[in-house]
Backbone as JSON Lines, residues from 0, in Angstrom:
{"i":0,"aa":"X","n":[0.85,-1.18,0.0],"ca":[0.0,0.0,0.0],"c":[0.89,1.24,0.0]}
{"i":1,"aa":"X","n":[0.89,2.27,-0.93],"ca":[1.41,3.4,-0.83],"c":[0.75,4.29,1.11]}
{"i":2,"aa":"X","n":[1.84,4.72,0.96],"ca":[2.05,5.7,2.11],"c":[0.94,6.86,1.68]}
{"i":3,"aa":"X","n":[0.8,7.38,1.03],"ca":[-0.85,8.31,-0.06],"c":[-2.2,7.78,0.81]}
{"i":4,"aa":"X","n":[-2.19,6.31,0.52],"ca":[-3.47,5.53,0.75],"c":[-3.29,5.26,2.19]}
{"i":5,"aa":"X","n":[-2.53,5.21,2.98],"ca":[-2.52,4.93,4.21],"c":[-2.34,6.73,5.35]}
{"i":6,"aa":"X","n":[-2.26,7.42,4.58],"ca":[-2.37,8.19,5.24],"c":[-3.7,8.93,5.3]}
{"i":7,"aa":"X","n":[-3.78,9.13,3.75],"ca":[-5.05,10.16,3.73],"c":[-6.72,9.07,4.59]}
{"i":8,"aa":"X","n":[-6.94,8.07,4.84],"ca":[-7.94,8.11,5.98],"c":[-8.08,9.18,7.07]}
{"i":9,"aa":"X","n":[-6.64,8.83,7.57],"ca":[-6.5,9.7,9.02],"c":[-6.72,10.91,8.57]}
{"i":10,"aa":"X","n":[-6.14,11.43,7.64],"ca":[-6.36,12.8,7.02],"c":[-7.53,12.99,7.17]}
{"i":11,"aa":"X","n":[-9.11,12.54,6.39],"ca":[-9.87,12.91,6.0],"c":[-10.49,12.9,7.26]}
{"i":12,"aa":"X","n":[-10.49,12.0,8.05],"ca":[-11.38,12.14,10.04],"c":[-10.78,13.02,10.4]}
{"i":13,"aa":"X","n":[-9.39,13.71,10.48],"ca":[-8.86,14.28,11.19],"c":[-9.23,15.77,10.92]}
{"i":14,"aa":"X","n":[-9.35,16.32,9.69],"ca":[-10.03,17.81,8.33],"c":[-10.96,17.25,8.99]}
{"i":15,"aa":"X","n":[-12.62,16.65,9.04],"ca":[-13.94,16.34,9.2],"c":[-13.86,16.97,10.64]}
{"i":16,"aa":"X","n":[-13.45,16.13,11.13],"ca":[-12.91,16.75,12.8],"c":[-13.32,17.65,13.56]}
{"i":17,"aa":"X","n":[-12.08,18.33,12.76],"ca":[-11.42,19.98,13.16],"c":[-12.64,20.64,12.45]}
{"i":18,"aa":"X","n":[-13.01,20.79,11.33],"ca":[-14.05,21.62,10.46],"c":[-15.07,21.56,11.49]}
{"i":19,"aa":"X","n":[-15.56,20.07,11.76],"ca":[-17.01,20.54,12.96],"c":[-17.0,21.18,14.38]}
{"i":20,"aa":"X","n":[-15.46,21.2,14.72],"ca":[-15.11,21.82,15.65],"c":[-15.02,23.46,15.22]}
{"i":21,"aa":"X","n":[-14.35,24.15,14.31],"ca":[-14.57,25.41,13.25],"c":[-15.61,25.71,13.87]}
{"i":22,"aa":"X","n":[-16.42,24.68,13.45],"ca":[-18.08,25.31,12.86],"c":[-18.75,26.11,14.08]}
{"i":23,"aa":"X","n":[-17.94,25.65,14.91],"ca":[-18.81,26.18,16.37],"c":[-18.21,27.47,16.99]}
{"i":24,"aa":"X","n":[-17.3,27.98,15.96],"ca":[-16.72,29.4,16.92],"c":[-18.1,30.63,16.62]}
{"i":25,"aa":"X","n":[-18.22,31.48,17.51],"ca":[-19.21,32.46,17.05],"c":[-18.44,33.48,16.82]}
{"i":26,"aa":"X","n":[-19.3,34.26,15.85],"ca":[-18.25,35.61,15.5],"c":[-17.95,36.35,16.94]}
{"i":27,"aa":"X","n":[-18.84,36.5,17.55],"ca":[-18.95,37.3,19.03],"c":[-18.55,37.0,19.54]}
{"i":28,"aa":"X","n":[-17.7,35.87,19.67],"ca":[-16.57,34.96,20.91],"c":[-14.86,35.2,20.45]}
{"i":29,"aa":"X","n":[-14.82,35.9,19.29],"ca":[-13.35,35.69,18.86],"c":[-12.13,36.46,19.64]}
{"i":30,"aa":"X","n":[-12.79,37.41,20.35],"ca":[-11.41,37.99,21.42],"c":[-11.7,37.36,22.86]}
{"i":31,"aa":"X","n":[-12.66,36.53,22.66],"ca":[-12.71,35.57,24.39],"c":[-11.34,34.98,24.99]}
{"i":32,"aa":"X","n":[-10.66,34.75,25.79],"ca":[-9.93,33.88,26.02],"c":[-10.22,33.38,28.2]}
{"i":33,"aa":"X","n":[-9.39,32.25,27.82],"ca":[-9.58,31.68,29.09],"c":[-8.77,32.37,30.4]}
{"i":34,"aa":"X","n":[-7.48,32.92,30.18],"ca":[-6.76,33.44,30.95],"c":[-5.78,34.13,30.12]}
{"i":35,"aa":"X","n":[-4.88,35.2,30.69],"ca":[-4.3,36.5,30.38],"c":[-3.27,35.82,29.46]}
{"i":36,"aa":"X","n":[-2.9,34.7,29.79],"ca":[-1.6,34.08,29.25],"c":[-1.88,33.27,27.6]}
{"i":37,"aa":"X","n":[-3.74,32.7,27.75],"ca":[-3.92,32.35,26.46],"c":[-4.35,33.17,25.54]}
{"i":38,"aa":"X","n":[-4.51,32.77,24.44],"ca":[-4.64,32.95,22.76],"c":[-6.37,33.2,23.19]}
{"i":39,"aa":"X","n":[-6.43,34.16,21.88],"ca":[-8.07,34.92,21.99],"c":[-8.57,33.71,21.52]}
{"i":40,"aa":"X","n":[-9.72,33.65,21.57],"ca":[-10.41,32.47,20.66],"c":[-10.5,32.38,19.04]}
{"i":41,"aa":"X","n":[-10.36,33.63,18.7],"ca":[-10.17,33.99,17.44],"c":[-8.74,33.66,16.8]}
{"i":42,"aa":"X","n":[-7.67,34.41,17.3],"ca":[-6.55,34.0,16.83],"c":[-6.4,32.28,17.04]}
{"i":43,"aa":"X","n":[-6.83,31.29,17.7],"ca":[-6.52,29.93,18.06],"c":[-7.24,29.5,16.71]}
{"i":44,"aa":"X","n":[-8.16,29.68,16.99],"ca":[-9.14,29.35,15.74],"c":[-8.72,29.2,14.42]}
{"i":45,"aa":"X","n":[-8.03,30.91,14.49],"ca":[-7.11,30.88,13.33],"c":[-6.33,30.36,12.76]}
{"i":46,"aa":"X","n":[-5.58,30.04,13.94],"ca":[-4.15,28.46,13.83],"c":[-4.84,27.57,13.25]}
{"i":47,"aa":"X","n":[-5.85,27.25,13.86],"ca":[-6.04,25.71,13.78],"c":[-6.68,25.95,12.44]}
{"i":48,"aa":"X","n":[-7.28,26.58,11.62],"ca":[-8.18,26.73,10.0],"c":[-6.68,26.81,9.3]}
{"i":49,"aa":"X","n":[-5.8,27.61,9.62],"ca":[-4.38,27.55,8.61],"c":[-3.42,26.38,8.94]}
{"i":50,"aa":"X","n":[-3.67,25.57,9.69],"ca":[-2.96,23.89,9.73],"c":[-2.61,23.46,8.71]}
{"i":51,"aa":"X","n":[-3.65,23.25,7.71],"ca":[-3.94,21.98,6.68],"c":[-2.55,22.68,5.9]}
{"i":52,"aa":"X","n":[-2.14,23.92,5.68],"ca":[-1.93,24.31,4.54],"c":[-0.17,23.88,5.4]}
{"i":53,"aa":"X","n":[0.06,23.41,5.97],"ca":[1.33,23.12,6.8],"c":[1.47,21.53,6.18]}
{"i":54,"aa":"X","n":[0.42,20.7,5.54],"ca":[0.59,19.79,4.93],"c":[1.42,19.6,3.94]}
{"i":55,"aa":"X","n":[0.82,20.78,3.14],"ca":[1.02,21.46,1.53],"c":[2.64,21.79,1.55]}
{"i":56,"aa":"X","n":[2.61,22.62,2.45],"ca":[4.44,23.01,2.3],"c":[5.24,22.01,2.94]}
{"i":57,"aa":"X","n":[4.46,20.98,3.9],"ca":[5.61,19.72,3.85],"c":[5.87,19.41,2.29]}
{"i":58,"aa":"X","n":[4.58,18.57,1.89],"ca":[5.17,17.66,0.63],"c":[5.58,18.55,-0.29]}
{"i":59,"aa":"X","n":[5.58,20.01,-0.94],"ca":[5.98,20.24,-1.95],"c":[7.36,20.93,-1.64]}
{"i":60,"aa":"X","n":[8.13,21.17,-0.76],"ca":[8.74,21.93,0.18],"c":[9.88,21.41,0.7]}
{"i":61,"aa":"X","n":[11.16,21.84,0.83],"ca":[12.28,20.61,1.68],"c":[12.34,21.61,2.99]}
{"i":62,"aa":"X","n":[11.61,22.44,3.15],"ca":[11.91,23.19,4.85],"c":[10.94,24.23,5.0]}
{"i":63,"aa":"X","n":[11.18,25.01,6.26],"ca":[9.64,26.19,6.43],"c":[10.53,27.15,7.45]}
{"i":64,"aa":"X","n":[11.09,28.14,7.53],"ca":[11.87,29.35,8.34],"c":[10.43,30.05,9.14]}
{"i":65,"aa":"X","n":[10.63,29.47,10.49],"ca":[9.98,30.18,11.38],"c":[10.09,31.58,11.84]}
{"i":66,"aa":"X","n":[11.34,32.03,11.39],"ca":[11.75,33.5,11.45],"c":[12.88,33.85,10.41]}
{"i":67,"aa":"X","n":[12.68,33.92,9.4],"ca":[13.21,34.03,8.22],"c":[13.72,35.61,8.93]}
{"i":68,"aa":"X","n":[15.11,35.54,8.18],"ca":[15.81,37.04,8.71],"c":[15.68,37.27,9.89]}
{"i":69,"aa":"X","n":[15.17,36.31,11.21],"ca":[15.51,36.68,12.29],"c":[14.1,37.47,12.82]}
{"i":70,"aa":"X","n":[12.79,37.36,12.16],"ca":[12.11,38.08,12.29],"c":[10.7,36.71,12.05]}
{"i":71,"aa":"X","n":[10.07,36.72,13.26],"ca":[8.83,35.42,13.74],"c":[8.32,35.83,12.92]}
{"i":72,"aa":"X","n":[7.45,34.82,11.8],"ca":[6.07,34.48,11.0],"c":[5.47,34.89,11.75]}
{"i":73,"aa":"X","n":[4.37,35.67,11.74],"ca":[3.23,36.2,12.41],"c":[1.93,36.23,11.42]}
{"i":74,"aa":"X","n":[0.52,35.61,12.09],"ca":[-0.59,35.65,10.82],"c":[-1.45,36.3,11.7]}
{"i":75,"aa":"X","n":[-2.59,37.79,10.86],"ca":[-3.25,37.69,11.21],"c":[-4.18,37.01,11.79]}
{"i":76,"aa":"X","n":[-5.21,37.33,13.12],"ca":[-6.32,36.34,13.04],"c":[-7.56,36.73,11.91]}
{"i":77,"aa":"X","n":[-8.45,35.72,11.83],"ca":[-9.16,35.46,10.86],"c":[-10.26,36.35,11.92]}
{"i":78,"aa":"X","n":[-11.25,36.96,11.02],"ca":[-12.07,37.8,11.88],"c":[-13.7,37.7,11.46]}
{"i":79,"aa":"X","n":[-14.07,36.16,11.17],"ca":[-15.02,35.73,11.21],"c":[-15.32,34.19,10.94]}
{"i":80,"aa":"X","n":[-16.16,33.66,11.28],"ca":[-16.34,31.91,11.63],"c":[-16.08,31.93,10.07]}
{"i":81,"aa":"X","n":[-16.91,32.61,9.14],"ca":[-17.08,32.17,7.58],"c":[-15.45,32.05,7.07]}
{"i":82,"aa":"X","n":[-14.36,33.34,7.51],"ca":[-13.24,32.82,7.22],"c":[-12.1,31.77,7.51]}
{"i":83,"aa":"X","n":[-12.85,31.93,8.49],"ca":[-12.47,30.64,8.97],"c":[-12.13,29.39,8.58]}
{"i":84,"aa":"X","n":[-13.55,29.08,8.02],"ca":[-14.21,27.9,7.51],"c":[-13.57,28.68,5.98]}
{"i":85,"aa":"X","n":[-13.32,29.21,5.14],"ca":[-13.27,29.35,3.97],"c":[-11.7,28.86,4.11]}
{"i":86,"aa":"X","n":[-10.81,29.97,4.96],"ca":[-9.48,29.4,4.87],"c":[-9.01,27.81,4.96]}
{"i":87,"aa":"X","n":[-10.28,27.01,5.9],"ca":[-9.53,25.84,6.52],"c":[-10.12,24.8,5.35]}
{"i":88,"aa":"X","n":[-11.28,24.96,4.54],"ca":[-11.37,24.6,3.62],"c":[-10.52,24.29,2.11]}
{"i":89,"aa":"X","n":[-9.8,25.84,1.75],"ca":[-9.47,25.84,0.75],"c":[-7.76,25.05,0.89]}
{"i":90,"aa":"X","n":[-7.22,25.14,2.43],"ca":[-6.16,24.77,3.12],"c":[-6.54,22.8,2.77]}
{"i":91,"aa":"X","n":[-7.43,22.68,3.44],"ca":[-7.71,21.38,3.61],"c":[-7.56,20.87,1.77]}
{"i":92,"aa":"X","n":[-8.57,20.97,1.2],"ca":[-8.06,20.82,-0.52],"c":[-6.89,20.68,-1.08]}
{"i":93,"aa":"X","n":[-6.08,21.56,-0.9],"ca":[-4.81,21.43,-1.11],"c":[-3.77,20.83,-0.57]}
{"i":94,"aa":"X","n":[-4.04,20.49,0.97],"ca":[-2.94,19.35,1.51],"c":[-3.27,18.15,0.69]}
{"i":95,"aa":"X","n":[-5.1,18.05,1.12],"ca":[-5.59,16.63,0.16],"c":[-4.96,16.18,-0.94]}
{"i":96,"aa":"X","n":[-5.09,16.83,-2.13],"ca":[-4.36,16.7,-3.35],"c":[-2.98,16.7,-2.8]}
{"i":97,"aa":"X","n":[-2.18,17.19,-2.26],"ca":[-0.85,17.13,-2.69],"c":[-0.43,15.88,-1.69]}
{"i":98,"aa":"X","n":[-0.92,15.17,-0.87],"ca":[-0.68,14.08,-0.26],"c":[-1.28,12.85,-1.16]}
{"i":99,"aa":"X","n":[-2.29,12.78,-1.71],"ca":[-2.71,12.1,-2.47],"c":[-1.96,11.78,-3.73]}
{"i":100,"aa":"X","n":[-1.02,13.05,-4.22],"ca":[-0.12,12.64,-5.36],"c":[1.28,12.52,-4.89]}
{"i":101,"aa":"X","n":[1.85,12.35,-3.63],"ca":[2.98,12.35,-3.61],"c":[3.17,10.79,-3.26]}
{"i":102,"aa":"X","n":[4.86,10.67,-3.91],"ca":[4.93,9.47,-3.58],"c":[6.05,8.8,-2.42]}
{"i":103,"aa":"X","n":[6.15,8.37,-2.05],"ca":[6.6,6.93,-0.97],"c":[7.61,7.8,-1.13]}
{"i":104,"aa":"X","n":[8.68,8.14,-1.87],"ca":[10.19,8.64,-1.84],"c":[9.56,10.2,-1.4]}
{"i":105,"aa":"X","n":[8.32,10.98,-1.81],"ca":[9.05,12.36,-1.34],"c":[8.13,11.88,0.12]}
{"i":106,"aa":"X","n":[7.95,11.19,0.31],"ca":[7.17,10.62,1.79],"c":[8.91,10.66,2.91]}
{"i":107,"aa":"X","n":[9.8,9.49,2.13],"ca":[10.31,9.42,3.4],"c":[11.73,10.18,3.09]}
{"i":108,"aa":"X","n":[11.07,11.77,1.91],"ca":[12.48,12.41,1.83],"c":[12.81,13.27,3.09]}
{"i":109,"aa":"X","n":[13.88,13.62,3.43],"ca":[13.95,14.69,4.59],"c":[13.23,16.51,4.15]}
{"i":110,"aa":"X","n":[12.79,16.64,5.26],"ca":[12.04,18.03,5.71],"c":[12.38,18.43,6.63]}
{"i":111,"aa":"X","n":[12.88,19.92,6.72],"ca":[13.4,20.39,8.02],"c":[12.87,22.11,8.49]}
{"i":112,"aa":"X","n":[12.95,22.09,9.99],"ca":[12.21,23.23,10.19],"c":[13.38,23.82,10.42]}
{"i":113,"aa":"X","n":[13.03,24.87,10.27],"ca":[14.25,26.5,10.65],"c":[13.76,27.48,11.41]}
{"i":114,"aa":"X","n":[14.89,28.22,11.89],"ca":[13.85,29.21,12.53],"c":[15.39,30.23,12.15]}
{"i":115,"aa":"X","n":[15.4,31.37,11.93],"ca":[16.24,32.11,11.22],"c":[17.11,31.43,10.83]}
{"i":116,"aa":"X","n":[17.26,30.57,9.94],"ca":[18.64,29.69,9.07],"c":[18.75,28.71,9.92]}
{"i":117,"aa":"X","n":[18.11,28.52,11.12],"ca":[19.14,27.65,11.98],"c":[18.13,26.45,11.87]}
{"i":118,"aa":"X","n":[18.78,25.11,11.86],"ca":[18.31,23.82,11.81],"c":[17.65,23.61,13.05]}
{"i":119,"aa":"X","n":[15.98,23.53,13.2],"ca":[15.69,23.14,14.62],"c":[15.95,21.64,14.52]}
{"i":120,"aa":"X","n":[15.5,20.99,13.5],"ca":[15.08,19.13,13.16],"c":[15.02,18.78,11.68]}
{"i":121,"aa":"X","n":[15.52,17.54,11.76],"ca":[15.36,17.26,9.88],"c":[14.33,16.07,10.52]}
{"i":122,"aa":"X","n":[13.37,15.77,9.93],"ca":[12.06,14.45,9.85],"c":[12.3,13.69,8.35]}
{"i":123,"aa":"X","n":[11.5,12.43,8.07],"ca":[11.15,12.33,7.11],"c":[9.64,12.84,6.97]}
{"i":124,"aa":"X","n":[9.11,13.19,5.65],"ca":[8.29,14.12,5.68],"c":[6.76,13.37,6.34]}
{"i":125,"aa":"X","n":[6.67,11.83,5.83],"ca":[5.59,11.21,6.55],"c":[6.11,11.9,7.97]}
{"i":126,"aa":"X","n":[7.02,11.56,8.99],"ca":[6.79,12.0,10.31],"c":[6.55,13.35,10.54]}
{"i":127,"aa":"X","n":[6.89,14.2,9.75],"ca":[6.1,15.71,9.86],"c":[5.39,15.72,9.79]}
{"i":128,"aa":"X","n":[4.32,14.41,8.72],"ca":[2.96,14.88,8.32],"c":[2.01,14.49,9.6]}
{"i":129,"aa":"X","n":[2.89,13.34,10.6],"ca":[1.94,12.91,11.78],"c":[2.12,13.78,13.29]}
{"i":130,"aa":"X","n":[3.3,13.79,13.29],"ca":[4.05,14.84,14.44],"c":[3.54,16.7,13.94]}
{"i":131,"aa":"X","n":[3.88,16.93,13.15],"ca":[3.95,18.19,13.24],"c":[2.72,19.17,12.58]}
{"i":132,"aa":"X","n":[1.81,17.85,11.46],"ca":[0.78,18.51,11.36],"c":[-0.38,17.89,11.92]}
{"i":133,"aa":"X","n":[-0.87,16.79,11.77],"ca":[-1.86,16.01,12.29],"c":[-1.56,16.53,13.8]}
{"i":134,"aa":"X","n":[-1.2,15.82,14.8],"ca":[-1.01,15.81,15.6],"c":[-1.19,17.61,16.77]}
{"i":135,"aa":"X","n":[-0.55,17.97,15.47],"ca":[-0.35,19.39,16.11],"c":[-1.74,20.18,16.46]}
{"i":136,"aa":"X","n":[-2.1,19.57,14.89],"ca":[-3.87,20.12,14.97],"c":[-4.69,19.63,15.76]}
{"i":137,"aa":"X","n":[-4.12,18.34,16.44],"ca":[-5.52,17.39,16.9],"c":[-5.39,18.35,18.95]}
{"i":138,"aa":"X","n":[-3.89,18.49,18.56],"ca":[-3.81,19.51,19.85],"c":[-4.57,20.68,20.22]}
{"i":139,"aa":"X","n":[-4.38,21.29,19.49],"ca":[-5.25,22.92,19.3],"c":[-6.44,22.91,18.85]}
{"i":140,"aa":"X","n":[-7.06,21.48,18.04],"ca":[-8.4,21.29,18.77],"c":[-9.44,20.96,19.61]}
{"i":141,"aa":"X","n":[-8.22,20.08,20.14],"ca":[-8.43,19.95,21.75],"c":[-8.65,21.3,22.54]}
{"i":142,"aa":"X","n":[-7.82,22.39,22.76],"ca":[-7.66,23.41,23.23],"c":[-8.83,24.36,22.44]}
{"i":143,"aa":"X","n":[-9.44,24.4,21.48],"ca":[-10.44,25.28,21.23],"c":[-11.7,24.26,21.53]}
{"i":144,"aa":"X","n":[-11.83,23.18,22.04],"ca":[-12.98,22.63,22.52],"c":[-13.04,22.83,23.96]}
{"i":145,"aa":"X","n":[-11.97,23.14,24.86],"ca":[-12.23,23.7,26.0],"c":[-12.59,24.87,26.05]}
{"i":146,"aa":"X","n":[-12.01,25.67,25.08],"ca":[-12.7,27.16,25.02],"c":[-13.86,26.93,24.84]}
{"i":147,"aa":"X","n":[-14.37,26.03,24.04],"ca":[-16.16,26.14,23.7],"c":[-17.03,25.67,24.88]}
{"i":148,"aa":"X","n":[-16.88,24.45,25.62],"ca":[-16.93,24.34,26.59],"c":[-17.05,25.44,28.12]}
{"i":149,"aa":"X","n":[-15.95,26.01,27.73],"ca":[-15.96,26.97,29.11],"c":[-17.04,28.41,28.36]}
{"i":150,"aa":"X","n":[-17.45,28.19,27.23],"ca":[-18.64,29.61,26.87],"c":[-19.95,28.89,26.47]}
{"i":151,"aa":"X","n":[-19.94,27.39,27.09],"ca":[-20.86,26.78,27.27],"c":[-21.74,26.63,25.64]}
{"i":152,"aa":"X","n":[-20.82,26.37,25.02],"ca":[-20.9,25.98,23.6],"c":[-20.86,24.95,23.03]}
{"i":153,"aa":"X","n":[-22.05,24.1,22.38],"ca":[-21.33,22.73,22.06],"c":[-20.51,22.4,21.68]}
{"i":154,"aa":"X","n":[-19.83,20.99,22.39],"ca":[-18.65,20.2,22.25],"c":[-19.0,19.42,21.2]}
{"i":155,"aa":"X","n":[-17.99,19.28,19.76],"ca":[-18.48,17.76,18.65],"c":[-17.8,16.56,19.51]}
{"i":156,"aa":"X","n":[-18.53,15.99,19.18],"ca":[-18.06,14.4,19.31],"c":[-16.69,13.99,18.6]}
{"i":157,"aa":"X","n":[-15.9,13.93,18.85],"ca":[-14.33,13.26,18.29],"c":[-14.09,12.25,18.21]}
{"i":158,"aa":"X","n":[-14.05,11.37,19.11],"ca":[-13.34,9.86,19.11],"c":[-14.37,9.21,19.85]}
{"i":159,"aa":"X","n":[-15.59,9.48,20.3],"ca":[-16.4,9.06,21.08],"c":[-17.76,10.32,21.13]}
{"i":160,"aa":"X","n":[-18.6,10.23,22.15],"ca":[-19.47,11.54,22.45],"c":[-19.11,12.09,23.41]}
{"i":161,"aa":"X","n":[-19.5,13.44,23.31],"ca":[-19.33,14.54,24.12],"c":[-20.42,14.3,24.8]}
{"i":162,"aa":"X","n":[-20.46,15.41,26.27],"ca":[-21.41,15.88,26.5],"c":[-22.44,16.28,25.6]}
{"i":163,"aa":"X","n":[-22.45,16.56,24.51],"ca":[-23.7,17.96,23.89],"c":[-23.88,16.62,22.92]}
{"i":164,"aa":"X","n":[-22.86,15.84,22.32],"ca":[-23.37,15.1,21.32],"c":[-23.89,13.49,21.54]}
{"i":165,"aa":"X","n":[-23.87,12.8,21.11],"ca":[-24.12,11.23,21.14],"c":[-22.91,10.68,19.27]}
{"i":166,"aa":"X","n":[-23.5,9.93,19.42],"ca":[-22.13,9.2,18.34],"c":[-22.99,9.56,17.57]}
């Protein structure tokens, strides 16, 4: 079985996921946060809708500069549920396809993160695609389902039921 076909399942539960989790931010909740130290609900939100596209620049990509010139990537937040959902959509599409056509060699070619020139880690790119994007996302949607939770917002069902849902 290609590495394509064995990944993109997890892919597609994992996008389904996160999107029904999306679905539940309200526009009126996006500068909420839980404490002084966390992320607004909006900017988190934001992370987590621009994930997919962290797929995309693994496979087509041999690295990603977290502070190119010495100076942090910074993204606006997204400043409504619809962009949200539009960004994490059009994001999601495009990892799809480009995992779907890549093959087994640029799977287990090396990918490495930077952060001004400097080598944090070299992976093969499958383990970026589970460690650093899957994974990463399944984190920070964890963390925006407690936000929904604590504004007494339904929780989706993930791996089982929530409170609010049933299977």
């Amino acid at each position: 079985m290609a590495m394509s076909s064995a990944l993109l399942p997890e892919f597609d539960k994992e996008m389904a996921n996160t999107r029904r989790t999306l679905e539940r931010v309200p526009d009126d909740r996006f500068s909420w946060k839980p404490h002084e130290k966390s992320s607004e609900m909006g900017a988190l939100a934001s992370h987590l809708a621009r994930l997919a596209t962290w797929a995309s620049l693994t496979i087509t990509g041999d690295s990603f500069d977290l502070a190119p010139g010495g100076v942090p990537a910074r993204f606006q937040p997204l400043e409504s549920n619809k962009a949200l959902l539009e960004t994490f959509d059009a994001g999601v599409a495009e990892a799809r396809a480009a995992i779907a056509n890549a093959s087994d060699e640029v799977f287990m070619g090396p990918w490495t993160l930077l952060s001004n020139g400097q080598t944090l880690w070299t992976m093969p790119r499958a383990a970026v695609l589970r460690g650093f994007v899957f994974n990463h996302m399944i984190h920070h949607r964890a963390q925006l389902g407690v936000y929904l939770r604590l504004n007494d917002l339904p929780v989706p069902s993930i791996y089982g039921p929530s409170a609010d849902e049933g299977m």
